[in-house]
C-alpha positions as CSV (number, residue, x, y, z in Angstrom):
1,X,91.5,32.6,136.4
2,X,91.5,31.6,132.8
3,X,87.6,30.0,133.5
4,X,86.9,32.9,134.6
5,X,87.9,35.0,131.8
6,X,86.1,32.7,129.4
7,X,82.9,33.0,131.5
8,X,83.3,36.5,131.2
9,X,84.2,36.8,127.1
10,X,80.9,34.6,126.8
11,X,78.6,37.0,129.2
12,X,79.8,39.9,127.5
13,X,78.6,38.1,124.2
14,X,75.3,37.3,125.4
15,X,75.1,40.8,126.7
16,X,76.1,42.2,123.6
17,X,73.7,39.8,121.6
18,X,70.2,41.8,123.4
19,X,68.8,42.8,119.7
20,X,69.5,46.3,119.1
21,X,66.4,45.9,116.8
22,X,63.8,45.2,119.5
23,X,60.8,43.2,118.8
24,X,58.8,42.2,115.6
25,X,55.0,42.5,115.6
26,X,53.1,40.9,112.4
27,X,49.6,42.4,111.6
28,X,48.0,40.0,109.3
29,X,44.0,40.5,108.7
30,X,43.3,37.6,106.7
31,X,45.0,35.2,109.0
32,X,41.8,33.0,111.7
33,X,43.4,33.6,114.6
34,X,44.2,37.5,113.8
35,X,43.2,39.7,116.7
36,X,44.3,42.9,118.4
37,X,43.9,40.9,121.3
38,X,47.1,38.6,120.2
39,X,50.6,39.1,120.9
40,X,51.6,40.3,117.6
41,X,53.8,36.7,116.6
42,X,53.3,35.5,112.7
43,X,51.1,32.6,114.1
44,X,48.7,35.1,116.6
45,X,48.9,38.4,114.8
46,X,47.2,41.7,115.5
47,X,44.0,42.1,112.7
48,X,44.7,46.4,112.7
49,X,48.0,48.5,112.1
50,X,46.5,50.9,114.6
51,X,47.2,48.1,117.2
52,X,50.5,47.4,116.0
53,X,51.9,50.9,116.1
54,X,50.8,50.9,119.8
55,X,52.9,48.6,120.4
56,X,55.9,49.8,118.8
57,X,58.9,51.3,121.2
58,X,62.4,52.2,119.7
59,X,63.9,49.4,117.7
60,X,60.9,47.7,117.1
61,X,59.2,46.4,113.5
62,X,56.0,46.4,112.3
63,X,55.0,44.2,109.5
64,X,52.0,44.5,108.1
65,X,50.9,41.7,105.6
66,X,48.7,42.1,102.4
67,X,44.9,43.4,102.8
68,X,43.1,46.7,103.0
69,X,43.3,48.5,106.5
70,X,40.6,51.0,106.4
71,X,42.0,53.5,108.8
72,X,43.7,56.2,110.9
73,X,46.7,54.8,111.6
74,X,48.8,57.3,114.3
75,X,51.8,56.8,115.3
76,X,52.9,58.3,118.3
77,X,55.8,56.1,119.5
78,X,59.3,57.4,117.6
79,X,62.6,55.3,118.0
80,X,66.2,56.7,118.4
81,X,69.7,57.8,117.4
82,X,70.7,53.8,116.1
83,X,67.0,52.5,117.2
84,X,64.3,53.6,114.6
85,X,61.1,52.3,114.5
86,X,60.2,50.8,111.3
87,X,56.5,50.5,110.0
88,X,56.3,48.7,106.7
89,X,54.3,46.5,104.2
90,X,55.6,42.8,104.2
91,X,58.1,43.0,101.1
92,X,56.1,41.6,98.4
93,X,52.5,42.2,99.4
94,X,50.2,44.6,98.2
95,X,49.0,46.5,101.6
96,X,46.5,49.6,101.0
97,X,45.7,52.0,103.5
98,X,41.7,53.0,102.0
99,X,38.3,53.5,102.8
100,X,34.8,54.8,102.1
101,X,35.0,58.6,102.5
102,X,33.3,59.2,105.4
103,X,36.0,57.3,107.6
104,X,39.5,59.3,108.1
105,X,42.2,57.2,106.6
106,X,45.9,57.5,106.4
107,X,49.0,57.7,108.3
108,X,49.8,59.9,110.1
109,X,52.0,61.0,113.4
110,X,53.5,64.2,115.2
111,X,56.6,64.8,117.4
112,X,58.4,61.8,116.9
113,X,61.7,61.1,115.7
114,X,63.7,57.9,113.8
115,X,60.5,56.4,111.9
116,X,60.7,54.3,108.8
117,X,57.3,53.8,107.0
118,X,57.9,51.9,104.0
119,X,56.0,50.2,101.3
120,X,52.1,51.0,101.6
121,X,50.0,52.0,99.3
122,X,47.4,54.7,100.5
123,X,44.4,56.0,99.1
124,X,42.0,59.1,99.3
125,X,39.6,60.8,97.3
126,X,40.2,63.6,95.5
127,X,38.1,66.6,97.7
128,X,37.8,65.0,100.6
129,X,39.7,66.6,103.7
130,X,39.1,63.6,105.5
131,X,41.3,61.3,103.7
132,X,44.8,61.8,105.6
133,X,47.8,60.5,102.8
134,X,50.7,60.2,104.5
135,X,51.1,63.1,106.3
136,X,52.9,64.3,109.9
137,X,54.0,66.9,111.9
138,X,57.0,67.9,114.3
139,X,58.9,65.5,113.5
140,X,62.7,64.6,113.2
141,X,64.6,61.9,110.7
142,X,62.0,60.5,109.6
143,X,61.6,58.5,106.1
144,X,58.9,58.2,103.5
145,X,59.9,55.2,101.0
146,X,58.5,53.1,98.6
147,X,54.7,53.9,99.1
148,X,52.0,54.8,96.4
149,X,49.9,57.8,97.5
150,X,46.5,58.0,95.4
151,X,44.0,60.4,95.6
152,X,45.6,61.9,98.0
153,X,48.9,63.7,99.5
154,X,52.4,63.5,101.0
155,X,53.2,66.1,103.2
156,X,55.6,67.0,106.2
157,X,55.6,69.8,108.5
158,X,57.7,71.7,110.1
159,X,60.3,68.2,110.3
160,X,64.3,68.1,110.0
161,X,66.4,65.8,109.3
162,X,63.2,63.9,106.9
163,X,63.1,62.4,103.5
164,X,60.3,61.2,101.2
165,X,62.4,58.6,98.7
166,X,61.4,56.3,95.6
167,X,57.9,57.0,96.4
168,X,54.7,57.3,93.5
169,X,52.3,60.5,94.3
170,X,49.3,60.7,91.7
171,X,45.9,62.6,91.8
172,X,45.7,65.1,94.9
173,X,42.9,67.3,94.4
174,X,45.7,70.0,95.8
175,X,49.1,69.6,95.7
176,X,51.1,66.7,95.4
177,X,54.3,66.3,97.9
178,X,54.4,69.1,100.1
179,X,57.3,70.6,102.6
180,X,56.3,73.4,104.9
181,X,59.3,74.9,107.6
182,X,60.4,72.4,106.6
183,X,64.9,71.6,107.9
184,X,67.5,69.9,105.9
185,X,64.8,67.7,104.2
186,X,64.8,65.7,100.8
187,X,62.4,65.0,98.2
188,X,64.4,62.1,96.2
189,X,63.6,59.7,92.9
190,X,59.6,59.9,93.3
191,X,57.2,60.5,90.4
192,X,54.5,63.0,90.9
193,X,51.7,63.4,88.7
194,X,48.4,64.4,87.5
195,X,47.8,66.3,90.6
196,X,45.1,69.0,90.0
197,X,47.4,72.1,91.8
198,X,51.0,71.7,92.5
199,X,53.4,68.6,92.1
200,X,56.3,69.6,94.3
201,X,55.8,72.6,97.1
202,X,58.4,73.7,99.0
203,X,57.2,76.9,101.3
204,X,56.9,79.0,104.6
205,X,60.8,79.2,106.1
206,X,62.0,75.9,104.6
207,X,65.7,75.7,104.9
208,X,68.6,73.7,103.5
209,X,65.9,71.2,101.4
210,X,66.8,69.4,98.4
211,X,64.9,68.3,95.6
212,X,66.5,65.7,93.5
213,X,66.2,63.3,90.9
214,X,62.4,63.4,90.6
215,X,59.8,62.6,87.7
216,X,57.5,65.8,87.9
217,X,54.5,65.6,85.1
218,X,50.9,66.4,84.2
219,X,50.3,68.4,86.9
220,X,48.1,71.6,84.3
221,X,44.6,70.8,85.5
222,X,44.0,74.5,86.9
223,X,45.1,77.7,85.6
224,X,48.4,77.2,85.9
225,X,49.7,74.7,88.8
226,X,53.6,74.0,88.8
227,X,55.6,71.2,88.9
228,X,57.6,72.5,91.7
229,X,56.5,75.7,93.5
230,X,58.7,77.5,95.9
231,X,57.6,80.1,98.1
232,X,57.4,82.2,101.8
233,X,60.8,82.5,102.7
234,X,62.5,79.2,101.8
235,X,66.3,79.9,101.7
236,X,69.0,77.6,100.2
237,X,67.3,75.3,98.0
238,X,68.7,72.8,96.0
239,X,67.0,71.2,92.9
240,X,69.1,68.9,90.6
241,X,68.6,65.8,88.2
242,X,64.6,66.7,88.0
243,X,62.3,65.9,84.7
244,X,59.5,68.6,85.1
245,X,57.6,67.6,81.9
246,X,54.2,69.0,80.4
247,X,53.0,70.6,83.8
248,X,51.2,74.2,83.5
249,X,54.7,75.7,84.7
250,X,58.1,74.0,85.4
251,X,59.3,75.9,88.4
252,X,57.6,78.9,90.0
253,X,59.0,80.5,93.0
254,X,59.0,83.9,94.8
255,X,60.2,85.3,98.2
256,X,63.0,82.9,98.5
257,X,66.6,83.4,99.2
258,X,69.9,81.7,97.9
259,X,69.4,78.3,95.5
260,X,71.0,76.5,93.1
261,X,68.7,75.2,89.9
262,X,71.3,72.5,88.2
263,X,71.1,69.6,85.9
264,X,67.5,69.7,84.9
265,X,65.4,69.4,82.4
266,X,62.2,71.7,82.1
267,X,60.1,70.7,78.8
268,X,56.3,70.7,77.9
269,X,55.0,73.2,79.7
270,X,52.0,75.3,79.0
271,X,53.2,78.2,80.4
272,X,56.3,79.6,81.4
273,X,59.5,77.4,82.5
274,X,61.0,79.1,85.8
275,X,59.9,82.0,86.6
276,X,62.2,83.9,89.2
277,X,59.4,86.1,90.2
278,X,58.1,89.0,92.1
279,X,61.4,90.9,92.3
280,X,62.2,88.9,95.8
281,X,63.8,85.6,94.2
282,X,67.2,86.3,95.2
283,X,70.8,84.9,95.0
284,X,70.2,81.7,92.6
285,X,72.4,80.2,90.2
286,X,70.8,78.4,87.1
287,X,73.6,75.9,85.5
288,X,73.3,72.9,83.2
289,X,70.0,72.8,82.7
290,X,67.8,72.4,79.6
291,X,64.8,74.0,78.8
292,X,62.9,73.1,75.9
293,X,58.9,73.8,74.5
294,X,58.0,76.0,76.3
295,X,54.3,77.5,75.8
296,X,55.4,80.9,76.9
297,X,58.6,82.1,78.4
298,X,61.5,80.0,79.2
299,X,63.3,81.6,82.3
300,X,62.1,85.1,83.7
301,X,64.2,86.1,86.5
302,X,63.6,89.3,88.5
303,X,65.8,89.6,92.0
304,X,69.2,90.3,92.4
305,X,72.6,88.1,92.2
306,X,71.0,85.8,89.2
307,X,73.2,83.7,87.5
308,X,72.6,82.0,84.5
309,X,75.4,79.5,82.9
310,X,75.7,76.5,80.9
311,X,72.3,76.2,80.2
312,X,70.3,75.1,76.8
313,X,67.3,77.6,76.4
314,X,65.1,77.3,73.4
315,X,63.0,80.4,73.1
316,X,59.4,79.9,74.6
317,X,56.3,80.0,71.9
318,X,56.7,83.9,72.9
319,X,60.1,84.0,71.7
320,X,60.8,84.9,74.8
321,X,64.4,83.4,75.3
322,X,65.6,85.0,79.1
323,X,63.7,87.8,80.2
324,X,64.4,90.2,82.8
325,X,61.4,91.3,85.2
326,X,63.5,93.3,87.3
327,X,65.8,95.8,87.6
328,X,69.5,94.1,88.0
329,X,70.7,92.3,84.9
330,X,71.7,88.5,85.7
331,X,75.1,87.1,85.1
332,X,75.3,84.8,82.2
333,X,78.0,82.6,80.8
334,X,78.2,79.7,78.2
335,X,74.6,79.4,77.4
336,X,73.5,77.9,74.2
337,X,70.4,79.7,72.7
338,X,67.8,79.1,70.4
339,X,65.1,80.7,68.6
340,X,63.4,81.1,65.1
341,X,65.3,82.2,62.6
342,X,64.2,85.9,61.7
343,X,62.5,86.4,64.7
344,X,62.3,88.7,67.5
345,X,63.1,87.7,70.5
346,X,63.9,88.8,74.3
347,X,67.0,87.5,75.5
348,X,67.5,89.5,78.7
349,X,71.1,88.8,79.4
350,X,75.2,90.4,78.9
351,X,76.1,90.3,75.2
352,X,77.1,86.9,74.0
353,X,80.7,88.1,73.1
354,X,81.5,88.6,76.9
355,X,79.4,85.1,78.2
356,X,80.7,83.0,75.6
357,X,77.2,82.7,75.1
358,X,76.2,81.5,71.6
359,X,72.9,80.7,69.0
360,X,72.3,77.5,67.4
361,X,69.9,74.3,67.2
362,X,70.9,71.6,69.8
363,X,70.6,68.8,67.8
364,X,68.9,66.4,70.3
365,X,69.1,63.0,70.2
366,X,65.3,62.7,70.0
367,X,62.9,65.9,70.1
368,X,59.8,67.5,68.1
369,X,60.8,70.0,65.1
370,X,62.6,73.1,65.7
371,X,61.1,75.6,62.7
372,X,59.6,78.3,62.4
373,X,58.2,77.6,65.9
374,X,58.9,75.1,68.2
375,X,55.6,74.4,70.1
376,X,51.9,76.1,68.9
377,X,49.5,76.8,71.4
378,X,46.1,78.5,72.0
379,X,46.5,82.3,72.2
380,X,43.6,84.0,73.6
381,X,45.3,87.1,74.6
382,X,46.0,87.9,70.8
383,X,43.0,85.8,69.5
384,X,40.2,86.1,72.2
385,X,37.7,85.1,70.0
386,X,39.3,81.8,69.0
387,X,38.3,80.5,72.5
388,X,35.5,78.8,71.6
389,X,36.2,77.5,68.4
390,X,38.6,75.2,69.4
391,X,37.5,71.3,68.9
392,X,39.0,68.0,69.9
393,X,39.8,67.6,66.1
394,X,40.6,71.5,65.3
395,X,42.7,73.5,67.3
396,X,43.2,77.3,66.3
397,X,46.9,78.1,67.1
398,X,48.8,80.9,67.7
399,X,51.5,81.2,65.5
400,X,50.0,82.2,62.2
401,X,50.1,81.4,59.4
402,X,50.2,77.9,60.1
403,X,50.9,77.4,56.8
404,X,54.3,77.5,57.1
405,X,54.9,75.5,59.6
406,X,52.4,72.3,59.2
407,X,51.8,70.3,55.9
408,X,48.9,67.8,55.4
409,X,50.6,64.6,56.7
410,X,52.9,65.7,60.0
411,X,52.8,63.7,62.8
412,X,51.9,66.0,66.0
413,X,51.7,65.5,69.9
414,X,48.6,67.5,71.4
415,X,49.6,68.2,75.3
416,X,52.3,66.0,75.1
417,X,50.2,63.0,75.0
418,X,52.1,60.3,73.8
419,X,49.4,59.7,71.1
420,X,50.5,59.9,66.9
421,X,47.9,62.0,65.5
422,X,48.2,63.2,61.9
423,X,47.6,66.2,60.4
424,X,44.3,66.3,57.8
425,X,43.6,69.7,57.2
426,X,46.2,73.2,57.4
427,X,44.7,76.9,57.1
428,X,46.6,79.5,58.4
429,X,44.5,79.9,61.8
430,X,43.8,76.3,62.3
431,X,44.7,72.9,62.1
432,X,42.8,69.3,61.9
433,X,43.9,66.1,62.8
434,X,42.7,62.7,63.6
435,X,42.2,60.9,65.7
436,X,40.3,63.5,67.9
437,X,41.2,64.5,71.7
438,X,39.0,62.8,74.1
439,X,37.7,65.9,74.9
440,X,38.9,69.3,75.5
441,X,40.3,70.7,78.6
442,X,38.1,72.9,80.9
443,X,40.9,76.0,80.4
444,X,42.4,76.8,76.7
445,X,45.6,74.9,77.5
446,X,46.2,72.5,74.7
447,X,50.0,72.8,73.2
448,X,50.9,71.1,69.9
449,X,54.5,70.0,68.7
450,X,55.0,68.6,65.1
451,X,57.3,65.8,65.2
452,X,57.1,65.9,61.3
453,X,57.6,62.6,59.3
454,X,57.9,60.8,62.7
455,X,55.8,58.6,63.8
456,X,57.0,57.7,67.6
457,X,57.4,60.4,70.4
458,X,60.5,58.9,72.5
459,X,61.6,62.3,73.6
460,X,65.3,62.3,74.3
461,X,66.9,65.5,74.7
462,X,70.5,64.8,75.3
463,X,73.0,65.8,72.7
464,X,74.0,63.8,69.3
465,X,77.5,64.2,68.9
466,X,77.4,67.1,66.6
467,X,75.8,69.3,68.6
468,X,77.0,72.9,69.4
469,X,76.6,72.7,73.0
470,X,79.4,70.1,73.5
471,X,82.1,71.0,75.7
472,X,80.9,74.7,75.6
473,X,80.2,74.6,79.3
474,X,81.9,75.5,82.3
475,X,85.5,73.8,82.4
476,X,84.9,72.3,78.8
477,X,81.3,70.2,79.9
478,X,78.5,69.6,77.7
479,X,75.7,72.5,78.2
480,X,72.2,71.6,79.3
481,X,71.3,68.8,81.7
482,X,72.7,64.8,80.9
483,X,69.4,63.3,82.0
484,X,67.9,60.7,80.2
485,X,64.2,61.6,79.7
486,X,63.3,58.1,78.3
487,X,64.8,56.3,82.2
488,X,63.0,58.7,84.3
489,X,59.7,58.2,82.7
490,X,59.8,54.2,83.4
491,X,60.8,55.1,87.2
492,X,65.3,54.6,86.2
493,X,66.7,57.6,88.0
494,X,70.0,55.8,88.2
495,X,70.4,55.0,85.3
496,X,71.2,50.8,85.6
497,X,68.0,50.1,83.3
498,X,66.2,48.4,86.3
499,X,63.0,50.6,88.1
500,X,63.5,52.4,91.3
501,X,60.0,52.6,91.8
502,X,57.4,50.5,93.3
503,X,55.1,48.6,90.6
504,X,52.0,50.9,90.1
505,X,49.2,49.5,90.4
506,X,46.9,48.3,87.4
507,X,43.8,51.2,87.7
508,X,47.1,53.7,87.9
509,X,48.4,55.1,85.0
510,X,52.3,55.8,85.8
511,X,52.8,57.5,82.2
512,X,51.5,60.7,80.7
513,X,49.5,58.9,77.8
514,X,47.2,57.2,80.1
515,X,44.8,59.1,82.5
516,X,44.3,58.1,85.9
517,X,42.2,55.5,87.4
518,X,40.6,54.4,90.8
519,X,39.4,51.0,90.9
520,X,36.4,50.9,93.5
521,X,36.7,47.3,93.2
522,X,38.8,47.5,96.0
523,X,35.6,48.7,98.0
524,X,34.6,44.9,98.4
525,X,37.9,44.1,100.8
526,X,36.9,46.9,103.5
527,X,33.3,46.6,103.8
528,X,33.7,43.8,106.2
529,X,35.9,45.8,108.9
530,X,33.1,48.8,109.2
């Protein structure tokens, strides 16, 4: 009896020790007996990941080892509650989905549930609709992580349950990651950038998303694309621990429906900062946040049930503080204001003796000048016929006269550039400065910020320890957000000094003082699988 029990305890173990995981299948291109004719093993690999997703059942893995795979990969096998299917780059190895434009490349899949894609690096070019991204439909917890997207776009549709996490999005021709109906999904620690619309979109009946901890810059190519843009019925959004820095507009949004706005920092734009619009941006609460140089306004709000509380708010270059474009006053509450001494400004909001509200300078730990004005940019609508004037070495401001608030010397920050330009030449409709922009953008966008007598830009907007808007929050907190502008913008969302993100590659620029680059050197590794 007591055999028997051991031969049972052990054939329950061997039962139990059937992998949960399933199989592993290794794609490897460069290896001489790779073939989508092999089994898949590390020593008789598959030479496409096409052929390895077909394959895959739930609980399987692909790895894919270093190369360039020009093609379509679709997925169409999903795992299961404890059983996902994994697609991923072997750790380590530089894989890149790419090739020439008339082929469709990218990943893609629809109606599938528990996939993991993880680690590739995918290229398109900017314009062409045939270049995929990473991009699926119908689907259900599914994850996006640790993949470079270039030239091209992240988007999900009508998923639940979904996250795109620690991923690198740069130079979409549209818009950058995009959610569309889209159910309890997540956008988390991913840097978007220089995309020539939108960075972040989330739109038509998305519910229950969240947006957090995201580096969201240089996305002002056209007339006025946002880092995040909300709109089409998305209800009960949640946005916190974001940078949204030197983008056309921080945060637009309209039709929506219940969201919180809360711990972010909105700076550099060249436009407004949120804008609350078209009278049906309803029930949000905006707390903790700090926004800073502006172009125009800072916050406009316009629907009902708006509240406003805790934040920092320096009056946009319109002196436009909090303005209302609708007809129900928010609800405010320990705000910290600022705005030029002596000027007249719009500051939509209950009187500061019943919000506890009050004005005063910040005092961050790093940030340009607060004077007479805090950031200068091209007016045409007051100075149409400055609009072609304008040089890379002379910008005519808005503003005037300059003269009081530039000297021959300053340090300034054109677009929020990174580059130390000093000031040669002050008149009271124009500066000069050298060295010169590179050239001039195609709209009248450029901003300027004088950092004075200093002569690096690490912009660092938490409080020194003097400032006004300690404890002055809710329940005795700091106002305005705690982020650390300096971390995000080397890819440290957590704040453990160590990057989150995936190593750009060497023809990407990952910061705002750099432009971006495609290396067609890359061209070379595909031509041989045409």
């Amino acid at each position: 009896m007591r055999g028997k029990r051991i031969v049972f305890v052990v054939t329950l173990a061997a039962a139990c020790a059937v992998p949960l995981w399933g199989a592993e299948y290794v794609v490897d291109q460069t290896h001489p007996a790779a073939s989508d004719g092999q089994p898949g093993t590390p020593d008789a690999p598959l030479k496409t990941v096409s052929a390895g997703v077909a394959k895959l059942k739930p609980g399987d893995i692909l790895t894919v080892k270093a190369g360039t795979y020009p093609e379509l990969v679709r997925i169409s096998q999903g795992g299961e509650a404890g059983r996902e299917v994994v697609v991923r780059a072997a750790p380590g190895e530089r894989v890149v989905i790419w090739g020439p434009d008339e082929v469709r490349i990218g990943i893609t899949w629809s109606g599938v549930g528990y996939l993991r894609i993880t680690g590739f690096e995918v290229r398109g070019t900017p314009g062409n609709g045939r270049h995929t991204g990473i991009s699926g439909e119908n689907g259900h917890h599914i994850e996006i992580a640790n993949c470079i997207v270039v030239g091209t776009r992240i988007s999900l549709h009508n998923h639940s349950d979904s996250v795109v996490r620690r991923c690198v999005q740069t130079g979409s021709s549209g818009n950058g990651i995009t959610l569309t109906r889209a159910t309890r999904c997540t956008i988390e620690e991913c840097e978007v950038f220089n995309n020539f619309a939108d960075g972040i979109v989330i739109a038509w009946e998305s519910d229950r998303c969240s947006i957090l901890r995201n580096y969201v810059h240089n996305n002002w190519n056209d007339n006025h694309p946002d880092g995040l843009q909300v709109y089409r019925g998305v209800t009960n959004l949640l946005v916190e621990g974001n940078l949204l820095f030197n983008n056309g507009q921080g945060f637009m949004l309209e039709e929506t429906d219940g969201g919180v706005f809360r711990n972010n920092i909105v700076c550099g734009t060249h436009h407004s900062g949120m804008i609350l619009g078209h009278r049906n941006s309803h029930n949000w609460t905006v707390e903790q946040n700090t926004f800073a140089f502006t172009a125009y306004q800072a916050l406009s709000y316009s629907g009902k049930n708006t509240v406003v509380r805790g934040n920092i708010i320096l009056a946009g270059g319109d002196n436009k503080v909090v303005r209302k474009a609708g007809d129900e006053m928010c609800t405010a509450e320990r705000n910290l204001w600022w705005a030029p001494a002596g000027a007249h400004v719009v500051c939509d909001v209950p009187p500061d003796a019943e919000t506890g509200s009050r004005w005063g300078d910040p005092k961050f730990l790093s940030a340009p000048l607060l004077g007479r004005k805090a950031i200068f940019y091209i007016d045409i609508w007051q100075h149409p016929e400055i609009r072609g004037k304008s040089t890379v070495s002379r910008l005519y401001l808005g503003g005037r006269p300059l003269t009081e608030s530039f000297r021959v010397g300053d340090h300034i920050e054109v677009n929020f550039d990174g580059v130390v330009r000093k000031v040669t030449t002050v008149s009271e409709e124009y500066i000069e400065f050298q060295p010169p922009l590179k050239k001039m953008h195609t709209y009248p966008w450029e901003v300027v910020v004088n950092w004075g007598e200093k002569k690096e830009f690490a912009w660092d907007l938490r409080l020194a320890p003097d400032s006004p808007a300690r404890r002055m929050g809710t329940g005795g907190q700091d106002a305005g957000s705690s982020l650390n502008m300096q971390a995000y913008m080397k890819g440290d969302f957590d704040g453990d000094g160590k990057r989150d993100l995936p190593p750009l590659p060497d023809d990407v620029a990952g910061s705002p003082q750099q432009a971006l680059r495609i290396d067609f050197s890359l061209q070379a590794s595909y031509t041989s699988f045409l």
